[in-house]
Biopython code that builds the backbone (N, CA, C, O; Angstrom):
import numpy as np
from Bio.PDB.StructureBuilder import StructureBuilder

atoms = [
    (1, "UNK", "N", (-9.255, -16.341, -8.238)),
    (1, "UNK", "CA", (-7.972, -16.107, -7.587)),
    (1, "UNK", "C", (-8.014, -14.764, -6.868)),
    (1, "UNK", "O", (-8.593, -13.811, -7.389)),
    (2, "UNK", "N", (-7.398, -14.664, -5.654)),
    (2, "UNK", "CA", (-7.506, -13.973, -4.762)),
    (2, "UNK", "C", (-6.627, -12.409, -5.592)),
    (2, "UNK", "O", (-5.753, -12.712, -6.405)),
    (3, "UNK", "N", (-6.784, -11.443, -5.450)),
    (3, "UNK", "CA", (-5.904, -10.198, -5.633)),
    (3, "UNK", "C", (-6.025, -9.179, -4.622)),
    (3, "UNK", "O", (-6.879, -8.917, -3.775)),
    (4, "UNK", "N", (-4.272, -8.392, -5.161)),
    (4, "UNK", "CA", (-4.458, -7.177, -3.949)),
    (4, "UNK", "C", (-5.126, -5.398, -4.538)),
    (4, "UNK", "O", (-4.624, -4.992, -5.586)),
    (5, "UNK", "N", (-5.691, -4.906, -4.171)),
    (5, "UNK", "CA", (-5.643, -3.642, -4.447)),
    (5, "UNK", "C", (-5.151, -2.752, -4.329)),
    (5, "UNK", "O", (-5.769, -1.895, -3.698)),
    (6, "UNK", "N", (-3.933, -2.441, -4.784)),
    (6, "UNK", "CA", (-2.912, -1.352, -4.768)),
    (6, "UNK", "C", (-2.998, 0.192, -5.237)),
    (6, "UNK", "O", (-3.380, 0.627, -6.324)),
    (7, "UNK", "N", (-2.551, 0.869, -4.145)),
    (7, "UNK", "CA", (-2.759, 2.517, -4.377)),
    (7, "UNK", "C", (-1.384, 2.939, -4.072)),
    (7, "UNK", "O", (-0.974, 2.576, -2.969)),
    (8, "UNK", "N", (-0.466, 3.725, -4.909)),
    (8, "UNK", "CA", (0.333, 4.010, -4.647)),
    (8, "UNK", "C", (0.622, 5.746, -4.558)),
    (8, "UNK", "O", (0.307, 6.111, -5.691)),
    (9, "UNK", "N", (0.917, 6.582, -4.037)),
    (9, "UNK", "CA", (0.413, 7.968, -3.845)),
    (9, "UNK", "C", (1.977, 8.778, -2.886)),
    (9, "UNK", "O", (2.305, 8.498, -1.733)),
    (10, "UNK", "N", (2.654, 9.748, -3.782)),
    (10, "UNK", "CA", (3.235, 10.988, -3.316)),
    (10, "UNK", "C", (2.752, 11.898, -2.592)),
    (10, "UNK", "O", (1.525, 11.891, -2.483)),
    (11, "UNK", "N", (3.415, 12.812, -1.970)),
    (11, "UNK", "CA", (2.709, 13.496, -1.233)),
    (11, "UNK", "C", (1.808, 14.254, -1.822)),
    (11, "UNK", "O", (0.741, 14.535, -1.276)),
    (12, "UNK", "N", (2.235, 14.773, -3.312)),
    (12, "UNK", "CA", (1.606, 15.814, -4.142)),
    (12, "UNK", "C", (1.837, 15.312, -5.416)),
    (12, "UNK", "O", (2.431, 16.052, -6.201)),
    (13, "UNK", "N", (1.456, 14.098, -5.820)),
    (13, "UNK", "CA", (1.003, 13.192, -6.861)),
    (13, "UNK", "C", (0.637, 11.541, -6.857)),
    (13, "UNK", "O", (1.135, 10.612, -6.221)),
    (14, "UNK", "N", (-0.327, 11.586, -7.733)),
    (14, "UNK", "CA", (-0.705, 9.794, -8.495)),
    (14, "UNK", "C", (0.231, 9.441, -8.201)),
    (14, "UNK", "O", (0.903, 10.391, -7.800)),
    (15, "UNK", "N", (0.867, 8.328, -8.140)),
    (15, "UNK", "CA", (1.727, 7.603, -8.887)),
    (15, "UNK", "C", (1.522, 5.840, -10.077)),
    (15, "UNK", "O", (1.853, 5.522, -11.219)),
    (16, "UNK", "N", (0.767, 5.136, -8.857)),
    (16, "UNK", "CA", (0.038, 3.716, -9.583)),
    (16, "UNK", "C", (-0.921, 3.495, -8.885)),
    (16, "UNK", "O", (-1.036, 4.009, -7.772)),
    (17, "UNK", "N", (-1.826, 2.665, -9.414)),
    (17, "UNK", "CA", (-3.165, 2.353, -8.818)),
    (17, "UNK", "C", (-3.412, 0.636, -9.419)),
    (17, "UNK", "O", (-3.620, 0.608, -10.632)),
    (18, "UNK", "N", (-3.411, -0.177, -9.013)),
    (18, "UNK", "CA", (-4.341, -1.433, -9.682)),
    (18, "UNK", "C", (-4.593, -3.030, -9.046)),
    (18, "UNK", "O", (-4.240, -3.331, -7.906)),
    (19, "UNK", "N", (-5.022, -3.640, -9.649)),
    (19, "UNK", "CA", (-5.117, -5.169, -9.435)),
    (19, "UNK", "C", (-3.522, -5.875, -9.615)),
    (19, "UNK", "O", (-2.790, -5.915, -10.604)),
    (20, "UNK", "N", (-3.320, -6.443, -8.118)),
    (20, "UNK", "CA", (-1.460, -6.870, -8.322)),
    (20, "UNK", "C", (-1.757, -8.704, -7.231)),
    (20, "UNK", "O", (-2.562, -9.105, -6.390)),
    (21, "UNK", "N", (-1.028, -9.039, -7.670)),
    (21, "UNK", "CA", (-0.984, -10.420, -7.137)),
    (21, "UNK", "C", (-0.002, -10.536, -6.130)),
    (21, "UNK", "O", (-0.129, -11.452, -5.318)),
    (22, "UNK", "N", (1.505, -9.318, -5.996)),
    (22, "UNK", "CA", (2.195, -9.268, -5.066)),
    (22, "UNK", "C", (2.634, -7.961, -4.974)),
    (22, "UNK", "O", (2.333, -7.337, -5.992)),
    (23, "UNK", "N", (3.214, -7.319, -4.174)),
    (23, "UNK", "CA", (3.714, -6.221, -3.383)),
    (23, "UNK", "C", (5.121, -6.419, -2.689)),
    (23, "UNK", "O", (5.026, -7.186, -1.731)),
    (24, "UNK", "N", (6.561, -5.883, -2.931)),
    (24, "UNK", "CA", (7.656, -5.779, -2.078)),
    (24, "UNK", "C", (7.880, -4.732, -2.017)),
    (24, "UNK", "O", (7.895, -3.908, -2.932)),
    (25, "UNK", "N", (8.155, -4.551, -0.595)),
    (25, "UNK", "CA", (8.824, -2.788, -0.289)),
    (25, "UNK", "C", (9.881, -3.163, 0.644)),
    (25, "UNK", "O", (10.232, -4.323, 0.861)),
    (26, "UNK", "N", (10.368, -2.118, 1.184)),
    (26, "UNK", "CA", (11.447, -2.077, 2.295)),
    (26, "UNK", "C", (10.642, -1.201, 3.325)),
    (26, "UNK", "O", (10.070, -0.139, 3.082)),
    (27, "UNK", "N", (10.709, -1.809, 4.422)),
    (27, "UNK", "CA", (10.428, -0.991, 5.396)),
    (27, "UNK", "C", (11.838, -0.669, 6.443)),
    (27, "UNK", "O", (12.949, -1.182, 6.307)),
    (28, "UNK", "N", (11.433, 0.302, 7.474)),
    (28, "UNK", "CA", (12.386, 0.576, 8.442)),
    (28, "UNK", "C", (12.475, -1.044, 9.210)),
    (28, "UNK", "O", (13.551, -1.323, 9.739)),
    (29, "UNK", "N", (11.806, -1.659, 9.239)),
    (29, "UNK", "CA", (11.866, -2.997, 10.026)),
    (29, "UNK", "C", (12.403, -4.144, 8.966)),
    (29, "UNK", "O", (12.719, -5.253, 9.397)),
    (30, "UNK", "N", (12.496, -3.817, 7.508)),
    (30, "UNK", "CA", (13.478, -4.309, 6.714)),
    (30, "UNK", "C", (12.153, -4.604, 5.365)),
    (30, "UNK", "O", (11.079, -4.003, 5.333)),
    (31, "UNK", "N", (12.530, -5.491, 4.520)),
    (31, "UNK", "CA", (11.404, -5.894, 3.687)),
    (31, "UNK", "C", (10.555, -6.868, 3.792)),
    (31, "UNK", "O", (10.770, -8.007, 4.207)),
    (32, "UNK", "N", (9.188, -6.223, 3.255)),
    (32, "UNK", "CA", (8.094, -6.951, 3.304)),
    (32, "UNK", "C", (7.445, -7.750, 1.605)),
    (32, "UNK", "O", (7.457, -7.221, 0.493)),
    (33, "UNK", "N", (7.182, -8.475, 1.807)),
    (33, "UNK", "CA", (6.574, -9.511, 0.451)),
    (33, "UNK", "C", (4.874, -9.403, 1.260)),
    (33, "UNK", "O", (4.717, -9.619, 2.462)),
    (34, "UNK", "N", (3.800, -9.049, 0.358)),
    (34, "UNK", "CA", (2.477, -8.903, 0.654)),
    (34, "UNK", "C", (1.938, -10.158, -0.096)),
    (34, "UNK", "O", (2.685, -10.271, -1.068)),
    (35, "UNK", "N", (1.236, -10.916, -0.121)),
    (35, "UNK", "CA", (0.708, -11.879, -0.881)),
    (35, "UNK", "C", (-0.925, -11.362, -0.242)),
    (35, "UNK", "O", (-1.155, -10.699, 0.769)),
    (36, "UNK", "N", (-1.957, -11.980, -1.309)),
    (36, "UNK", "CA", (-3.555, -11.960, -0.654)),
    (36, "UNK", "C", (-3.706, -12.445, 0.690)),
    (36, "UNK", "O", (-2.899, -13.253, 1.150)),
    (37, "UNK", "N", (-4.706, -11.999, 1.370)),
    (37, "UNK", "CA", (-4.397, -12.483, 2.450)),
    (37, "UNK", "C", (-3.876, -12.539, 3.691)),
    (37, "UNK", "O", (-4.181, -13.134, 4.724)),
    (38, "UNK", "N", (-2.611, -11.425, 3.211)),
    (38, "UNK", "CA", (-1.695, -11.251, 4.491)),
    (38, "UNK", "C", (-2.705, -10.351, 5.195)),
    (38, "UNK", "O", (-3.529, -9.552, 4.748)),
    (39, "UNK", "N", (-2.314, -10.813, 6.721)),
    (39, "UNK", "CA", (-2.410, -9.674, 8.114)),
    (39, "UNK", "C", (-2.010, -8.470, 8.069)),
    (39, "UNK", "O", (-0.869, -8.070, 7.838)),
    (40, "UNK", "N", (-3.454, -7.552, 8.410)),
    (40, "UNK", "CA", (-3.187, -6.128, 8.840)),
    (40, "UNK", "C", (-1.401, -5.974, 8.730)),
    (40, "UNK", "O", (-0.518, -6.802, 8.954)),
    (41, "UNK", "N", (-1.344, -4.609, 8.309)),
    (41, "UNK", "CA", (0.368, -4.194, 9.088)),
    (41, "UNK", "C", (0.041, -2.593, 8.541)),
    (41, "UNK", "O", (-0.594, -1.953, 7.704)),
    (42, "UNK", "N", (0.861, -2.489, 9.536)),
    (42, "UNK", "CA", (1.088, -0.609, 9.159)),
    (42, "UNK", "C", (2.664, -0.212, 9.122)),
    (42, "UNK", "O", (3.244, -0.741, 10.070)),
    (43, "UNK", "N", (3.286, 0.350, 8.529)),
    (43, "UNK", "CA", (4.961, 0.086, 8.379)),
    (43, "UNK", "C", (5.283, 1.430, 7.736)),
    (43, "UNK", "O", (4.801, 1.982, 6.746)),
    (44, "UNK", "N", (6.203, 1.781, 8.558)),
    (44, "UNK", "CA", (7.427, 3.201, 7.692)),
    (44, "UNK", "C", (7.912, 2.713, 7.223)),
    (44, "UNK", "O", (8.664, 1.849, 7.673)),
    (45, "UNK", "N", (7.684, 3.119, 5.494)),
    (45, "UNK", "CA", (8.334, 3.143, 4.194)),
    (45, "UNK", "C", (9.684, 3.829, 4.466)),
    (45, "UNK", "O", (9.913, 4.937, 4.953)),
    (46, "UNK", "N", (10.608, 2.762, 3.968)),
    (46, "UNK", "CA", (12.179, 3.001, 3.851)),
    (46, "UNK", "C", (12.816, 3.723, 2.852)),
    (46, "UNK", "O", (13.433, 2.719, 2.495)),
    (47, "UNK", "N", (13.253, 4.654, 2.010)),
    (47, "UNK", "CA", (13.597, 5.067, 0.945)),
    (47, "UNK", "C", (14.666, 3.817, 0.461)),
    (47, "UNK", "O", (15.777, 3.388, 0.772)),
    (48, "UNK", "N", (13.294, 3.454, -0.755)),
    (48, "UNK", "CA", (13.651, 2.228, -1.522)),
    (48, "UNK", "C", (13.080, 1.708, -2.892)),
    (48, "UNK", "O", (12.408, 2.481, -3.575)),
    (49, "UNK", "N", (13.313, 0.477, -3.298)),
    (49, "UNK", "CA", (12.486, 0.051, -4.569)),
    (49, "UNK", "C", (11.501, -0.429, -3.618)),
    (49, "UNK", "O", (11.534, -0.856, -2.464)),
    (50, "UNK", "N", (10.391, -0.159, -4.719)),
    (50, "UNK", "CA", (8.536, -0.760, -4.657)),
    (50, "UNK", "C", (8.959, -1.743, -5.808)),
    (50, "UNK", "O", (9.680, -1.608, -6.797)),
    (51, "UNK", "N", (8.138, -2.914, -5.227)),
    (51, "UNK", "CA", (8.126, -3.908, -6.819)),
    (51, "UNK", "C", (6.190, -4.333, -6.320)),
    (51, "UNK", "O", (5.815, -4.613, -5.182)),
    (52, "UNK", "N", (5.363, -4.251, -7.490)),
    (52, "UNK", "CA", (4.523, -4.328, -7.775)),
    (52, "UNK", "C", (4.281, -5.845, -8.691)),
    (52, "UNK", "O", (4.962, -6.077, -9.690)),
    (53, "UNK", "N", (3.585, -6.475, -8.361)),
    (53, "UNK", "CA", (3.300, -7.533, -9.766)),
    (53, "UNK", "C", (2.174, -7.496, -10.060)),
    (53, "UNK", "O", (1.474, -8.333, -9.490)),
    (54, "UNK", "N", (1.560, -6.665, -10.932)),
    (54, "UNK", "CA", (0.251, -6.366, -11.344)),
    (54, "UNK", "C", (-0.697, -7.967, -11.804)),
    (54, "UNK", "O", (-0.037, -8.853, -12.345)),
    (55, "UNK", "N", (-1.777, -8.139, -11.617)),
    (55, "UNK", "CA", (-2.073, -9.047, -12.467)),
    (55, "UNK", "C", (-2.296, -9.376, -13.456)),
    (55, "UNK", "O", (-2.567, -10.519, -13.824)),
    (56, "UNK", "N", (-2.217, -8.369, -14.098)),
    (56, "UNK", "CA", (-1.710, -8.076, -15.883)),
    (56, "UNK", "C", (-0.743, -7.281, -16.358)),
    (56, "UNK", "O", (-0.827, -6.106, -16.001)),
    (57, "UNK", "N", (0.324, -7.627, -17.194)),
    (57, "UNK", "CA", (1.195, -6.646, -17.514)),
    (57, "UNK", "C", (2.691, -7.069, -17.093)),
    (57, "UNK", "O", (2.906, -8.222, -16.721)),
    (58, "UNK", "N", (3.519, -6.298, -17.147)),
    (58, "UNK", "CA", (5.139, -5.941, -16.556)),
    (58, "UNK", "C", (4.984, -5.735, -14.909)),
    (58, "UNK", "O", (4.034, -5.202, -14.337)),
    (59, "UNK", "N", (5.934, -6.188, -14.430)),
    (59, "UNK", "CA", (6.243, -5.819, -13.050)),
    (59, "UNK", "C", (6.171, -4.051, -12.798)),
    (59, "UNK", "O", (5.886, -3.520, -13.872)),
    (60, "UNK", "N", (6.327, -3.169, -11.833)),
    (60, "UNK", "CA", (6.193, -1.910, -11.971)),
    (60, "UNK", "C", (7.161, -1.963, -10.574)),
    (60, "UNK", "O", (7.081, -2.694, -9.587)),
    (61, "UNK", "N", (7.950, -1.054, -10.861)),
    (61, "UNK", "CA", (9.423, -0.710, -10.257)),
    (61, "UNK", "C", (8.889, 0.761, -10.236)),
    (61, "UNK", "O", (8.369, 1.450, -11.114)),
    (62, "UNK", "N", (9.302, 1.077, -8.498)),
    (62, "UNK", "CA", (8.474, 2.381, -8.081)),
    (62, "UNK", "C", (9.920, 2.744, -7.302)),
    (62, "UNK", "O", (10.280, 1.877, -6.505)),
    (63, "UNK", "N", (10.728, 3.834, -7.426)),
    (63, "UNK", "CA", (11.390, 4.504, -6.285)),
    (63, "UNK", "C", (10.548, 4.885, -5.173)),
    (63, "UNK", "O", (9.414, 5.157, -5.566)),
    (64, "UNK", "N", (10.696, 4.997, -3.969)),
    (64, "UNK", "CA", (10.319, 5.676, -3.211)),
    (64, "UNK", "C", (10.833, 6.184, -1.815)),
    (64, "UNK", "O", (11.182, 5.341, -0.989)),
    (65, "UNK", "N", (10.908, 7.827, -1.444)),
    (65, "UNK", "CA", (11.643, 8.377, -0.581)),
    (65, "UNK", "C", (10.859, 8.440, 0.625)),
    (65, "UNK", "O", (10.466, 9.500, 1.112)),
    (66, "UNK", "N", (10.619, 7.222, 1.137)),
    (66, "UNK", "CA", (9.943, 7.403, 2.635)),
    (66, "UNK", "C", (8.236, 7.439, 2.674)),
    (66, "UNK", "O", (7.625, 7.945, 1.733)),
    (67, "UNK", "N", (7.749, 7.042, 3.476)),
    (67, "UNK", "CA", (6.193, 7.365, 4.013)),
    (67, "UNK", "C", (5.806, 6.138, 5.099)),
    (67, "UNK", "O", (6.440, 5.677, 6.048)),
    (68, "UNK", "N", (4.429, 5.797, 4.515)),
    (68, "UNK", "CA", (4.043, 4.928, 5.344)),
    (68, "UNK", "C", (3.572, 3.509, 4.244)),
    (68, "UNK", "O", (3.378, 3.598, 3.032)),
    (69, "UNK", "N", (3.485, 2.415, 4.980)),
    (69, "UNK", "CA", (2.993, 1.294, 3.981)),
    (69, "UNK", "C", (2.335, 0.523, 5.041)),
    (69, "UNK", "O", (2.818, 0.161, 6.114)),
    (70, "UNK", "N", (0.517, 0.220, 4.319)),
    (70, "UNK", "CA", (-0.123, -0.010, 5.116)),
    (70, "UNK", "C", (-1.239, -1.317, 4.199)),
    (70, "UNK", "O", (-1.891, -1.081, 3.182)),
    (71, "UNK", "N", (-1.166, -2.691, 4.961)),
    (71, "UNK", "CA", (-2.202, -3.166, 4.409)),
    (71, "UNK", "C", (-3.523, -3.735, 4.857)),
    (71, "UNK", "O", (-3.056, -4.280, 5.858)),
    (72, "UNK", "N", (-4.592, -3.990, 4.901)),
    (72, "UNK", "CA", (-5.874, -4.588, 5.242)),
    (72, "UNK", "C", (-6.759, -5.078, 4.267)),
    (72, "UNK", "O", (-6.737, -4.626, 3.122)),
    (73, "UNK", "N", (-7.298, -5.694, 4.511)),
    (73, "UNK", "CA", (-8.537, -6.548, 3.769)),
    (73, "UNK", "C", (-8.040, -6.459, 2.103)),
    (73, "UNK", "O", (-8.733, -6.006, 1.192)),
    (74, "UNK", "N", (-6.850, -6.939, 1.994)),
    (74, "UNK", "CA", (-6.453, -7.319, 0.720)),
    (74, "UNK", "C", (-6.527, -5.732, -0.296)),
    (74, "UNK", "O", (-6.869, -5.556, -1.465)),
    (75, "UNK", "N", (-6.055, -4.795, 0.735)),
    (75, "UNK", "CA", (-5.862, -3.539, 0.151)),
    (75, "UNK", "C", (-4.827, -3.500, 0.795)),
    (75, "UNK", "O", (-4.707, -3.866, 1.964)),
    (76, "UNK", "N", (-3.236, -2.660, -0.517)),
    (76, "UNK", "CA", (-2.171, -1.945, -0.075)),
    (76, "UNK", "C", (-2.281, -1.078, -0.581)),
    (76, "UNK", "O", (-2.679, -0.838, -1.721)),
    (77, "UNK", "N", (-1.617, 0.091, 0.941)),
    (77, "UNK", "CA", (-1.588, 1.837, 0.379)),
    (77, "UNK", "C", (-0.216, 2.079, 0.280)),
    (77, "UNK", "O", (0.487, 1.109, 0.565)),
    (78, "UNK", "N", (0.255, 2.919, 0.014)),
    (78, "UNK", "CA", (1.371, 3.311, -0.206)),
    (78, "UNK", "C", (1.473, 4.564, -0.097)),
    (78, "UNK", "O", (1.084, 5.039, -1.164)),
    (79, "UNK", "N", (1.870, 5.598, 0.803)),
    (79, "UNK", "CA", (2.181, 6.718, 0.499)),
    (79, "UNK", "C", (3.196, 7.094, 1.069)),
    (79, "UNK", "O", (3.446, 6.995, 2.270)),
    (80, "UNK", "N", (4.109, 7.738, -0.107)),
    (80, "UNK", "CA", (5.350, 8.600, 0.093)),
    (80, "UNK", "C", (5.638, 9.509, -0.015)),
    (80, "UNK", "O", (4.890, 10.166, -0.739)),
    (81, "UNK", "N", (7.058, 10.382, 0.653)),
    (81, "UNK", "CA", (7.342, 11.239, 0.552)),
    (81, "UNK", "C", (7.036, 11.798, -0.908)),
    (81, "UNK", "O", (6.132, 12.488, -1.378)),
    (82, "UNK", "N", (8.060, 11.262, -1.364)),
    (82, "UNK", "CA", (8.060, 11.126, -3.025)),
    (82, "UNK", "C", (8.296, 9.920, -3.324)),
    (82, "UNK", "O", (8.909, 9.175, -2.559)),
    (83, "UNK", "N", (7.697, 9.427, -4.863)),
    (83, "UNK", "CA", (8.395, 8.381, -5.661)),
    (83, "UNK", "C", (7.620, 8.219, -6.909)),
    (83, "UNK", "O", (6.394, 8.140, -6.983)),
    (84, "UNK", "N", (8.537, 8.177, -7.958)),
    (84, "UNK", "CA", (8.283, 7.903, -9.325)),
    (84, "UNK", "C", (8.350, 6.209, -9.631)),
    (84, "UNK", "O", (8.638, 5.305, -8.847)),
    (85, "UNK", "N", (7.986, 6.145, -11.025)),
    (85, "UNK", "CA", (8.307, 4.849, -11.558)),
    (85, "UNK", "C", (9.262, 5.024, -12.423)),
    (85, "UNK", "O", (9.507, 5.858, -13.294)),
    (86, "UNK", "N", (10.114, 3.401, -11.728)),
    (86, "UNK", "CA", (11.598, 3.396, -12.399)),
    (86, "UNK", "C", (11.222, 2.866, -13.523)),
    (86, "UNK", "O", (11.760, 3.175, -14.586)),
    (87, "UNK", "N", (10.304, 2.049, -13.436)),
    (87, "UNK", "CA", (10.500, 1.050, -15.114)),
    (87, "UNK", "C", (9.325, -0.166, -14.639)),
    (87, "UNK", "O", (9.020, -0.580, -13.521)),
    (88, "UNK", "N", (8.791, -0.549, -16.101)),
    (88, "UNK", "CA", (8.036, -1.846, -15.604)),
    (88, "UNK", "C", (8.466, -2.699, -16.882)),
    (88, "UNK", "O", (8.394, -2.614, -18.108)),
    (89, "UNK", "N", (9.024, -3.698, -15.761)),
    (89, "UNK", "CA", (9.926, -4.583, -16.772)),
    (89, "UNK", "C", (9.578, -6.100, -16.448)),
    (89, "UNK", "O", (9.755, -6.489, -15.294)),
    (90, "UNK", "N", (9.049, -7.052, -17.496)),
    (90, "UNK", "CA", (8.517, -8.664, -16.915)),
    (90, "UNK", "C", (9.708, -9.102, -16.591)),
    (90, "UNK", "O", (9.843, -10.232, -16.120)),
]
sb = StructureBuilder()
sb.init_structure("model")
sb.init_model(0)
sb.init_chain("A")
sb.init_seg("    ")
for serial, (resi, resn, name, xyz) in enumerate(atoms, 1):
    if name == "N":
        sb.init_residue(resn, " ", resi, " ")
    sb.init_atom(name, np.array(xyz, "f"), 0.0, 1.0, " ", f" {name:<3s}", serial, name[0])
structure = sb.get_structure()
């Protein structure tokens, strides 16, 4: 089964890193759902919820205050202004 590789990154911290089966953010062009697979995109991060679905584990609920959100070859980056994790809840 196909997966994404997720990096999630503050300006001046970690935040998450891993193997996820889906990706939702908000962009300035509104929200995006990532599945494997999807087409290139490059997108300004909206100050919003990140939802992560790892392929193991709890969902991971990420605040985040702005950046960029970018995906290719079944890699998503994430970097923001700021953003913590709200909670990872199944």
């Amino acid at each position: 089964m196909a997966e994404l590789d997720v990096e999630v990154v503050a300006a001046d911290h970690f935040v998450w890193s891993g193997a996820a089966r889906r990706v939702n953010a908000f962009t300035a062009d509104g929200d995006i759902g990532v599945l494997p697979g999807h087409t290139p995109v490059i997108a300004l991060l909206a100050a919003g919820r990140v939802e992560i679905e790892p392929t193991e584990g709890a969902r991971v609920h990420i605040s985040a205050d702005g950046g960029f959100f970018s995906v290719e070859n079944n890699r998503v980056t994430i970097v923001a202004d700021d953003a913590v994790i709200v909670d990872a809840a199944s």
